[in-house]
CHARMM internal coordinates of N, CA and C (Angstrom, degrees):
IC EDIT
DIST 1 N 1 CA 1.4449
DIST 1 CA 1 C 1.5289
ANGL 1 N 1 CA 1 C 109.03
DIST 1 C 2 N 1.4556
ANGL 1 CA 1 C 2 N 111.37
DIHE 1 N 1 CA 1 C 2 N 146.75
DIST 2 N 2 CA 1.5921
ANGL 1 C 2 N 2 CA 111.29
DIHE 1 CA 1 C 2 N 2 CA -168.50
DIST 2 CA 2 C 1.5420
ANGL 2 N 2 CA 2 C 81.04
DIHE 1 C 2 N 2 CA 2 C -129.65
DIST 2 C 3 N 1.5520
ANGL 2 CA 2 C 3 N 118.75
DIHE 2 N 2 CA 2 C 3 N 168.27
DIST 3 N 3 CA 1.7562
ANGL 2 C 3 N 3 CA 126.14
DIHE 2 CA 2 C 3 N 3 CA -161.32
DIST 3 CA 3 C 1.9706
ANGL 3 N 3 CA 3 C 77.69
DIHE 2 C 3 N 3 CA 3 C -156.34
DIST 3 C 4 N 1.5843
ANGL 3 CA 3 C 4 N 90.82
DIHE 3 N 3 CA 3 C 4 N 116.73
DIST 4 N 4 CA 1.4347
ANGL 3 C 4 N 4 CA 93.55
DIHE 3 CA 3 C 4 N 4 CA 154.84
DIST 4 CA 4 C 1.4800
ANGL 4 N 4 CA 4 C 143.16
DIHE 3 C 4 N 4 CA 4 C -69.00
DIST 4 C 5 N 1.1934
ANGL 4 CA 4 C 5 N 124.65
DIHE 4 N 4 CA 4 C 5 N 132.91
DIST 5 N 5 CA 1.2299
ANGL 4 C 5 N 5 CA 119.29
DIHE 4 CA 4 C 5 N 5 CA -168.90
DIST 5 CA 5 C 1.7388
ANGL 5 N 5 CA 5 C 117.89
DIHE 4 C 5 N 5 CA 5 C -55.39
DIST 5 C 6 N 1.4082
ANGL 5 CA 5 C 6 N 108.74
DIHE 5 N 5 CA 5 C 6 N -35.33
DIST 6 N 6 CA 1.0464
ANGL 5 C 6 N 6 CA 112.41
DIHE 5 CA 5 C 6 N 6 CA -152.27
DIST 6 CA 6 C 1.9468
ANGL 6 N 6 CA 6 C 100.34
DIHE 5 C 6 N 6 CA 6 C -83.54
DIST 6 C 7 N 1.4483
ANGL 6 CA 6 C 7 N 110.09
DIHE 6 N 6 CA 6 C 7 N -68.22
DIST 7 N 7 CA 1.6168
ANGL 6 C 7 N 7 CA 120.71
DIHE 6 CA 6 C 7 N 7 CA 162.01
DIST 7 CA 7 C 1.2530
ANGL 7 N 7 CA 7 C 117.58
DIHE 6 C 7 N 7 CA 7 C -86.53
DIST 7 C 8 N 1.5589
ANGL 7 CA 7 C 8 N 137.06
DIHE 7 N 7 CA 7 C 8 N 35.08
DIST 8 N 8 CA 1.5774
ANGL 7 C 8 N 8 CA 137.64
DIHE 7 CA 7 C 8 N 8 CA -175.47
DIST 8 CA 8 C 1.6244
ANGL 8 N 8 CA 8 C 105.21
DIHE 7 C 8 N 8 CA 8 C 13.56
DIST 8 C 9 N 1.4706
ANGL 8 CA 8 C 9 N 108.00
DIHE 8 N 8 CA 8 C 9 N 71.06
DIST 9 N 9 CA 1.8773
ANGL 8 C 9 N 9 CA 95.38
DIHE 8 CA 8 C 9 N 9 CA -174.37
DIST 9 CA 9 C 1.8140
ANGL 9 N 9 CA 9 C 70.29
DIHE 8 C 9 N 9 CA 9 C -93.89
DIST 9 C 10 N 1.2666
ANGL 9 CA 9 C 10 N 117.89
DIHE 9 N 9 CA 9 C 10 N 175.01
DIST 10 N 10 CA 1.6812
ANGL 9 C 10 N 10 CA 115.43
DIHE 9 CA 9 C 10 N 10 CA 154.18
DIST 10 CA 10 C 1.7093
ANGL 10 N 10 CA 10 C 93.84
DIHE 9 C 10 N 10 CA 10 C -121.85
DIST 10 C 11 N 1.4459
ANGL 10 CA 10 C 11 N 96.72
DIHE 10 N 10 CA 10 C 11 N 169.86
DIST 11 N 11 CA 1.1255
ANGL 10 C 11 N 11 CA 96.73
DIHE 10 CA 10 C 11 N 11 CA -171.87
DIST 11 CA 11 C 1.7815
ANGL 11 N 11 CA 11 C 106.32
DIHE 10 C 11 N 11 CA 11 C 173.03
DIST 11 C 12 N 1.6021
ANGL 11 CA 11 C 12 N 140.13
DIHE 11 N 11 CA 11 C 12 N 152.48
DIST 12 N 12 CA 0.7897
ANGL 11 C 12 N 12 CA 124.29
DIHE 11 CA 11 C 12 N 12 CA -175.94
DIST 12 CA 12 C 1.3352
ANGL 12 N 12 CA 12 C 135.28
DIHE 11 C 12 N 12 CA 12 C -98.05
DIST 12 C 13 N 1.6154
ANGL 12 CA 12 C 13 N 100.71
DIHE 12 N 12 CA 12 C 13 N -0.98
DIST 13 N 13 CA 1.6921
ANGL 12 C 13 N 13 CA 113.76
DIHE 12 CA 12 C 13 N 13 CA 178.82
DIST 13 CA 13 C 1.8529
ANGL 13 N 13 CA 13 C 123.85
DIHE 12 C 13 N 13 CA 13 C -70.97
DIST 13 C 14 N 0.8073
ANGL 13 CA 13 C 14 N 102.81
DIHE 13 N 13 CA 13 C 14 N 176.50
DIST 14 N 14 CA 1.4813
ANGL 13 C 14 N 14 CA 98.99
DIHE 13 CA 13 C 14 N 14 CA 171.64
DIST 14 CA 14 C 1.8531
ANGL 14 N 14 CA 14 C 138.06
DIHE 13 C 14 N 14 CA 14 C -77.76
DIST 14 C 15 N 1.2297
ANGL 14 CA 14 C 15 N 80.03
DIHE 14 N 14 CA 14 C 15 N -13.10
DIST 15 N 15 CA 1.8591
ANGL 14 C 15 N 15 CA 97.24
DIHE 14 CA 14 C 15 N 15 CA 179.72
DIST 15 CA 15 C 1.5647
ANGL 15 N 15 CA 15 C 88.02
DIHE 14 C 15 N 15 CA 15 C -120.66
DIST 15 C 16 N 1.7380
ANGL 15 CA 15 C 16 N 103.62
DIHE 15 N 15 CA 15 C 16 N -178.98
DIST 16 N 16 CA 1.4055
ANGL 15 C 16 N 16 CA 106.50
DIHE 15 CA 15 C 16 N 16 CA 167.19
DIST 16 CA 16 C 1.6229
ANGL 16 N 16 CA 16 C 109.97
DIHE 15 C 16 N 16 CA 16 C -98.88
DIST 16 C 17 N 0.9964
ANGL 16 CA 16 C 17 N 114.97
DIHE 16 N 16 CA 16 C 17 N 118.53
DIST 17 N 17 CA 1.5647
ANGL 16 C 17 N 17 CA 103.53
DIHE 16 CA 16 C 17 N 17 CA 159.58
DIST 17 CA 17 C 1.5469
ANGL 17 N 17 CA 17 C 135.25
DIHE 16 C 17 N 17 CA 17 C -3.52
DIST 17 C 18 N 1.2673
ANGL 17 CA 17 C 18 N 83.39
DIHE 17 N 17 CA 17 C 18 N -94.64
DIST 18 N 18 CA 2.4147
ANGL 17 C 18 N 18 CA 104.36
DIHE 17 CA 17 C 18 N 18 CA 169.81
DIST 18 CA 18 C 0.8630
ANGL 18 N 18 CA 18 C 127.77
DIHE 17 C 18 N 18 CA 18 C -15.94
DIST 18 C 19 N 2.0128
ANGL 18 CA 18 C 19 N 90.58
DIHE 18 N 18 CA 18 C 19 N -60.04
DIST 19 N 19 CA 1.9637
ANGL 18 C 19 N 19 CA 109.60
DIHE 18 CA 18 C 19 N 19 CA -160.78
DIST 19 CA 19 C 1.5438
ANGL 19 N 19 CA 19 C 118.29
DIHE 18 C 19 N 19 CA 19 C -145.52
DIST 19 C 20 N 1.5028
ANGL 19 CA 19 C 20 N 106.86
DIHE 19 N 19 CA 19 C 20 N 4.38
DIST 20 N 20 CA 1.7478
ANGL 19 C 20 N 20 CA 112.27
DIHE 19 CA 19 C 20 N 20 CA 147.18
DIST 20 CA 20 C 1.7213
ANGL 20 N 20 CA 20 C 89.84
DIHE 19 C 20 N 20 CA 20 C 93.81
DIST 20 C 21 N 1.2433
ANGL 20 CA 20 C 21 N 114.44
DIHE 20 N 20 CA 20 C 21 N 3.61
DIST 21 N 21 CA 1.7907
ANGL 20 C 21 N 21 CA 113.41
DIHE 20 CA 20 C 21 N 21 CA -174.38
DIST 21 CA 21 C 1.3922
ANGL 21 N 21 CA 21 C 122.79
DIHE 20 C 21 N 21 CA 21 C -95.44
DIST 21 C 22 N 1.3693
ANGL 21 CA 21 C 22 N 109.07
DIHE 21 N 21 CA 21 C 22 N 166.53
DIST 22 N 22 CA 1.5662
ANGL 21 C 22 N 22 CA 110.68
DIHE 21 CA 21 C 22 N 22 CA -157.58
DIST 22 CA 22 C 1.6772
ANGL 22 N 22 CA 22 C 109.18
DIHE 21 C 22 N 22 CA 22 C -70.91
DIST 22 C 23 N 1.1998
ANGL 22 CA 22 C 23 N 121.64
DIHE 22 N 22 CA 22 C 23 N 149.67
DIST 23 N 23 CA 1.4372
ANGL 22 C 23 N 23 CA 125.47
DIHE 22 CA 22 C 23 N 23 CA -170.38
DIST 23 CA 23 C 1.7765
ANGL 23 N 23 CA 23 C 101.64
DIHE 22 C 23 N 23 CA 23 C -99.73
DIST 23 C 24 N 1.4777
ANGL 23 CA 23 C 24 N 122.18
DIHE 23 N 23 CA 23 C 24 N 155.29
DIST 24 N 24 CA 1.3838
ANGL 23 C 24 N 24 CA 146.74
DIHE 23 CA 23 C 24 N 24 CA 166.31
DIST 24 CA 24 C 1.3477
ANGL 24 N 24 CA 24 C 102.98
DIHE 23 C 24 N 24 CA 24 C -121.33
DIST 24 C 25 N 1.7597
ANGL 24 CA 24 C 25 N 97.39
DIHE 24 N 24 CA 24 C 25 N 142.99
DIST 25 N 25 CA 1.5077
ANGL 24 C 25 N 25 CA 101.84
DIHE 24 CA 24 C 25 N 25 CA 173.70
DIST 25 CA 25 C 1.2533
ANGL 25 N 25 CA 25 C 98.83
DIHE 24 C 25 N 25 CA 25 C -124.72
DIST 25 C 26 N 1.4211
ANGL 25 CA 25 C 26 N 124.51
DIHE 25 N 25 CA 25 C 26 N 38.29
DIST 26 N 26 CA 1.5069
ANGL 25 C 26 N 26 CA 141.05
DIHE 25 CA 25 C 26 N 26 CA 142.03
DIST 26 CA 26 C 1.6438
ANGL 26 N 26 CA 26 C 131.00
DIHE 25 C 26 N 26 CA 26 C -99.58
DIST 26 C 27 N 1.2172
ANGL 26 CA 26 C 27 N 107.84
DIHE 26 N 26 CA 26 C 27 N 70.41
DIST 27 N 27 CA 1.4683
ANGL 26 C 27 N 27 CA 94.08
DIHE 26 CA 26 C 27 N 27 CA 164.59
DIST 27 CA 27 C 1.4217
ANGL 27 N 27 CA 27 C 102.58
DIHE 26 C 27 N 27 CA 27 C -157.52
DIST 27 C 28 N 1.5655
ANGL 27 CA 27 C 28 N 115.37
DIHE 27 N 27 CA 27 C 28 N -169.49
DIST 28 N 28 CA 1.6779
ANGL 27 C 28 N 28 CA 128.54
DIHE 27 CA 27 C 28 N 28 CA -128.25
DIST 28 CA 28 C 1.4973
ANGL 28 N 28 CA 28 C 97.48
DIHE 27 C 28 N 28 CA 28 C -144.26
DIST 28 C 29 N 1.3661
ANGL 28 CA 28 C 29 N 118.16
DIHE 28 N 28 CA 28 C 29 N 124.30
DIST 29 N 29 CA 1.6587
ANGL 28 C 29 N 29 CA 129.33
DIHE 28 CA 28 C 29 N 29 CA 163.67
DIST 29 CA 29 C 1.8108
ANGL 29 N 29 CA 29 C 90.34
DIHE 28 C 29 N 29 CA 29 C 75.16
DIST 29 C 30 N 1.3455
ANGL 29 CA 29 C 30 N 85.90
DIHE 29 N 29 CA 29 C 30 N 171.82
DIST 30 N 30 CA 1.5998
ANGL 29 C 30 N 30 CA 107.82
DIHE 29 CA 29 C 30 N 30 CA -179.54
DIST 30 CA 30 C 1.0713
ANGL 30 N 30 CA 30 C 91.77
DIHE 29 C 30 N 30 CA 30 C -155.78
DIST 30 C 31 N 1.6885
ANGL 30 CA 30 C 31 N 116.59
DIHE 30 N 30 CA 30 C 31 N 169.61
DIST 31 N 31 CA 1.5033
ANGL 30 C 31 N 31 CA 138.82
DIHE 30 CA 30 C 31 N 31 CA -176.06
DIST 31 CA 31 C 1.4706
ANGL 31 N 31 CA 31 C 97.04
DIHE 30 C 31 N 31 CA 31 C -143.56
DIST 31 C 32 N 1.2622
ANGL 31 CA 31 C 32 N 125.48
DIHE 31 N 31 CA 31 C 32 N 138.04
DIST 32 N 32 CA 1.8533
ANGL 31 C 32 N 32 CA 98.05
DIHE 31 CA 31 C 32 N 32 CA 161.57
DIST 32 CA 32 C 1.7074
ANGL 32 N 32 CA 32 C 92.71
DIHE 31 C 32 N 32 CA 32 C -123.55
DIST 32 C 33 N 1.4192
ANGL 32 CA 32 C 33 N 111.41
DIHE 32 N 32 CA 32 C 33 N 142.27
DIST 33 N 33 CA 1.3491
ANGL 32 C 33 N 33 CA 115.69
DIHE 32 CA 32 C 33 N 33 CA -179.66
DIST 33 CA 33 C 1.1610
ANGL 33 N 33 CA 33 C 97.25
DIHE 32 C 33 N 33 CA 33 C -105.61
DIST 33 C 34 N 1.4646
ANGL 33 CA 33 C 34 N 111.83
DIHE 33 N 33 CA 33 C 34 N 155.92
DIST 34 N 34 CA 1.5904
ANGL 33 C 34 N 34 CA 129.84
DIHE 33 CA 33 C 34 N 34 CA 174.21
DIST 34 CA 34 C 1.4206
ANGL 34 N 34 CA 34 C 150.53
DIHE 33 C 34 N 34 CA 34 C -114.58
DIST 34 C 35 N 1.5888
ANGL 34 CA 34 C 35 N 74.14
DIHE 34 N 34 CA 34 C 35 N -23.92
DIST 35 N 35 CA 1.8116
ANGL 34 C 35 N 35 CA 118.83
DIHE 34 CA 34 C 35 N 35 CA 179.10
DIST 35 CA 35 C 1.7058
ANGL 35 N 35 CA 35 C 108.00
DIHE 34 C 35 N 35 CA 35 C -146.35
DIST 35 C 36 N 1.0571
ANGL 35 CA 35 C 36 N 118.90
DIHE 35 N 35 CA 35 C 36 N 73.69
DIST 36 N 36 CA 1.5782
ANGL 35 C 36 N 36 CA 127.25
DIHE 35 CA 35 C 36 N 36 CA 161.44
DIST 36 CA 36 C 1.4539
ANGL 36 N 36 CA 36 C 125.79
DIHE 35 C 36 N 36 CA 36 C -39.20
DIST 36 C 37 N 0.7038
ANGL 36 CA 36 C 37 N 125.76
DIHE 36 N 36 CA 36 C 37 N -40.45
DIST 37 N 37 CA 1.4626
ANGL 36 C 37 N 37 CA 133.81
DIHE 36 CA 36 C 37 N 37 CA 153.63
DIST 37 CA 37 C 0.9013
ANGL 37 N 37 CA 37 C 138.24
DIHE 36 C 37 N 37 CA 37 C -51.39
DIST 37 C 38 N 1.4951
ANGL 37 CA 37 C 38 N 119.94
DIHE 37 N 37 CA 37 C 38 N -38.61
DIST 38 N 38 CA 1.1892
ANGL 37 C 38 N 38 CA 138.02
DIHE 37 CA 37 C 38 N 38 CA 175.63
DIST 38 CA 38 C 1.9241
ANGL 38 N 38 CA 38 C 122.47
DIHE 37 C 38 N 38 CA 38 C -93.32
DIST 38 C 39 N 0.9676
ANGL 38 CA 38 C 39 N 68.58
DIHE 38 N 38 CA 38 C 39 N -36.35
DIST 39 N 39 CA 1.8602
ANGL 38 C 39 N 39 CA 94.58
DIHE 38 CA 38 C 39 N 39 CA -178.65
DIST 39 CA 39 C 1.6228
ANGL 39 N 39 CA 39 C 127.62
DIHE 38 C 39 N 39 CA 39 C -66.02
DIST 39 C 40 N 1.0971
ANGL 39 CA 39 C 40 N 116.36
DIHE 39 N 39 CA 39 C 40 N 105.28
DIST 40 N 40 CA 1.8150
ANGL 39 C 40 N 40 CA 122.05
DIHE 39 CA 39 C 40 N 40 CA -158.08
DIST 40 CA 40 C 1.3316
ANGL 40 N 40 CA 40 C 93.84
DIHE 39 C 40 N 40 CA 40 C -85.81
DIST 40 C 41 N 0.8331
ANGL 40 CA 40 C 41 N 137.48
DIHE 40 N 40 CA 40 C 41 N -9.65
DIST 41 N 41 CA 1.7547
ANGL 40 C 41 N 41 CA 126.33
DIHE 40 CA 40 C 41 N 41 CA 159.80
DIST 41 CA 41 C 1.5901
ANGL 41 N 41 CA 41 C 103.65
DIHE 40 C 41 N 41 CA 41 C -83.25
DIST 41 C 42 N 0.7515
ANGL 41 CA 41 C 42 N 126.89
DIHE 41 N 41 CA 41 C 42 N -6.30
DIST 42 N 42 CA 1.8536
ANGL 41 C 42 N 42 CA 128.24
DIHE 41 CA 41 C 42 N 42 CA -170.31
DIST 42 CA 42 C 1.4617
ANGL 42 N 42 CA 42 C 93.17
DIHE 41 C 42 N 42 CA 42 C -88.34
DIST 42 C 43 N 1.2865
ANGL 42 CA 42 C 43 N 108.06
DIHE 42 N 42 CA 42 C 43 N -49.71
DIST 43 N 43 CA 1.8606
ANGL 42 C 43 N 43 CA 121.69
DIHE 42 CA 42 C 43 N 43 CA -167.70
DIST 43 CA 43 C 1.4225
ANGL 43 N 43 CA 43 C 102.55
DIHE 42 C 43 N 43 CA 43 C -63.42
DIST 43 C 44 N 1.6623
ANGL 43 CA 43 C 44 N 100.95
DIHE 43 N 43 CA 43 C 44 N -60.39
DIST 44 N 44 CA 1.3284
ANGL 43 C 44 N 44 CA 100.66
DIHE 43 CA 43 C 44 N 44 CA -168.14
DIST 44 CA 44 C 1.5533
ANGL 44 N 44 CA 44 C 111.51
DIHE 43 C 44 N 44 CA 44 C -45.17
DIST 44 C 45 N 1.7302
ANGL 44 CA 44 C 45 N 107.18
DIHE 44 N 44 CA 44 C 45 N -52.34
DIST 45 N 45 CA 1.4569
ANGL 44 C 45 N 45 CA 110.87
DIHE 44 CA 44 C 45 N 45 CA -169.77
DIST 45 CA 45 C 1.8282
ANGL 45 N 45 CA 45 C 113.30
DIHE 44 C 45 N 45 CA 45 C -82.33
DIST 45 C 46 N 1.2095
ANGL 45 CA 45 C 46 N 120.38
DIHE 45 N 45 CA 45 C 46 N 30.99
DIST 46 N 46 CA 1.0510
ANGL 45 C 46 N 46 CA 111.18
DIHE 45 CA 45 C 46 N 46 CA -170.11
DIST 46 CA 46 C 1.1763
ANGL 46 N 46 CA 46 C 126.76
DIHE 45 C 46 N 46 CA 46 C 74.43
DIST 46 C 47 N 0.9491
ANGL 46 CA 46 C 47 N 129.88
DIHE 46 N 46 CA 46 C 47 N 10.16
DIST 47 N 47 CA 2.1541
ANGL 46 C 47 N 47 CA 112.31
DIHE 46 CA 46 C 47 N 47 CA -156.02
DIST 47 CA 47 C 1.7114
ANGL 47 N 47 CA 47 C 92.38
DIHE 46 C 47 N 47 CA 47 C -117.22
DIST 47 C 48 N 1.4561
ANGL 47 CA 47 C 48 N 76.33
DIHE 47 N 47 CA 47 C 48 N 141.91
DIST 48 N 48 CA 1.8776
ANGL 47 C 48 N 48 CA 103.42
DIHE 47 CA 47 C 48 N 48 CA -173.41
DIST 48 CA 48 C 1.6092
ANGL 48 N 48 CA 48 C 107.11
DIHE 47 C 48 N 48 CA 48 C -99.62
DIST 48 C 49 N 1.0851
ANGL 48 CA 48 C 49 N 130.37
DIHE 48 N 48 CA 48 C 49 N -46.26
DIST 49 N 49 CA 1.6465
ANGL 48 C 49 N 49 CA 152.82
DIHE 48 CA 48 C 49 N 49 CA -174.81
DIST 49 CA 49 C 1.9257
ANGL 49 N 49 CA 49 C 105.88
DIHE 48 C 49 N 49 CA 49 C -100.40
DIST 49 C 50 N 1.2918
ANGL 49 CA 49 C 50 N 83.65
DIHE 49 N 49 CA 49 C 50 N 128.52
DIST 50 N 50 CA 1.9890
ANGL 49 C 50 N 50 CA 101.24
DIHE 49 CA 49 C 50 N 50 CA 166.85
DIST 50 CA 50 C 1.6022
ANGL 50 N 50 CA 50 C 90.19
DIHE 49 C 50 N 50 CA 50 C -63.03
DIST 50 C 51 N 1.5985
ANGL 50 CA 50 C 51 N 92.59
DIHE 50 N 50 CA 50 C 51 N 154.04
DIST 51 N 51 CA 1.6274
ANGL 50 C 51 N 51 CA 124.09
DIHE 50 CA 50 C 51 N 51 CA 146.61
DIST 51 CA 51 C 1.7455
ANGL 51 N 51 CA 51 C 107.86
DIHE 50 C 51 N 51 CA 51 C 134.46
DIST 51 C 52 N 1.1946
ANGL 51 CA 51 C 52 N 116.71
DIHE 51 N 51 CA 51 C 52 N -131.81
DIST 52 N 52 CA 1.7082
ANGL 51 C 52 N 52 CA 107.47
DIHE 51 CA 51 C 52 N 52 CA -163.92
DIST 52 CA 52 C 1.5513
ANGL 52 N 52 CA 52 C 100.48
DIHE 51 C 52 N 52 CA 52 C -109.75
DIST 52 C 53 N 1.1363
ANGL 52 CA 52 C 53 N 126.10
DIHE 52 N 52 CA 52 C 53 N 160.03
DIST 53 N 53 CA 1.4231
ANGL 52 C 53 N 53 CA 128.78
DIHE 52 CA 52 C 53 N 53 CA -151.55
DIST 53 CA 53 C 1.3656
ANGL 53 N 53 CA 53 C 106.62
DIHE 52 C 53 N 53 CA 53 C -178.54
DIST 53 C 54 N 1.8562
ANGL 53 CA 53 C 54 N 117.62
DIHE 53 N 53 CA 53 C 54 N 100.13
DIST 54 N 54 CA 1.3153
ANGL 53 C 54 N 54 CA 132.76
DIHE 53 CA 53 C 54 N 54 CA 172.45
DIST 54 CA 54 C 1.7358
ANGL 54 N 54 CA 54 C 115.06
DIHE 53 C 54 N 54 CA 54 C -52.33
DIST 54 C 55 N 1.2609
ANGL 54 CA 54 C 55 N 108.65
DIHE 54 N 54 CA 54 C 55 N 148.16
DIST 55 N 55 CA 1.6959
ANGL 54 C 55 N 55 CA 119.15
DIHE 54 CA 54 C 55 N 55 CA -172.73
DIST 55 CA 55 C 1.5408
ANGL 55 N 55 CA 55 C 100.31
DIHE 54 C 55 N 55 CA 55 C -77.57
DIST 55 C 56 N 1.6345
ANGL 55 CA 55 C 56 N 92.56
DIHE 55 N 55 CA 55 C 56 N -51.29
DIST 56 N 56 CA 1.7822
ANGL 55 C 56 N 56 CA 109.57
DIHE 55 CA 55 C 56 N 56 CA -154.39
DIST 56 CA 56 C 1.7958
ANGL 56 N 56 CA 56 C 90.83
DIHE 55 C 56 N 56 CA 56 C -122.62
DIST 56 C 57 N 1.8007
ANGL 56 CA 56 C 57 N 99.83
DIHE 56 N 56 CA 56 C 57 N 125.46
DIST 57 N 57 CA 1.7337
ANGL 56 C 57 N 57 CA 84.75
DIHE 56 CA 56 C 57 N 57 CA 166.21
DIST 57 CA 57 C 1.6436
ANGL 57 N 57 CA 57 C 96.28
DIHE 56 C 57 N 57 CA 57 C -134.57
DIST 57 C 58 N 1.1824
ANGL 57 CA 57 C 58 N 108.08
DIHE 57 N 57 CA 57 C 58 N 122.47
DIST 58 N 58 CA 1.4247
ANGL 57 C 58 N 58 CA 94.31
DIHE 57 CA 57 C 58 N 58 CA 158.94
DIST 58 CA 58 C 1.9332
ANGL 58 N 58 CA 58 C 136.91
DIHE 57 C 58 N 58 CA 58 C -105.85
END
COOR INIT
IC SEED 1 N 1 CA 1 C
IC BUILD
């Protein structure tokens, strides 16, 4: 799994999904959201779209 730098989506392709940005295969914890909208870790961290989402990317 690679976690984009830009929106930490993780994910295994070569681009990011979301936002077209470069991927790291360094980073730390995951979250997976389910309900974006609803979800106060989604807000806090920015995220617009469900699915898996790195803590730490470097």
């Amino acid at each position: 799994m690679k976690a984009c730098k830009n929106c930490h989506m993780l994910t295994e392709q070569d681009s990011c999904p979301n936002c077209n940005s470069a991927l790291s295969k360094e980073w730390q914890g995951y979250v997976i959201i389910i309900d974006h909208s609803r979800s106060k870790i989604a807000k806090k961290m920015n995220i617009n779209v469900n699915g898996k989402f790195a803590l730490k990317v470097r």
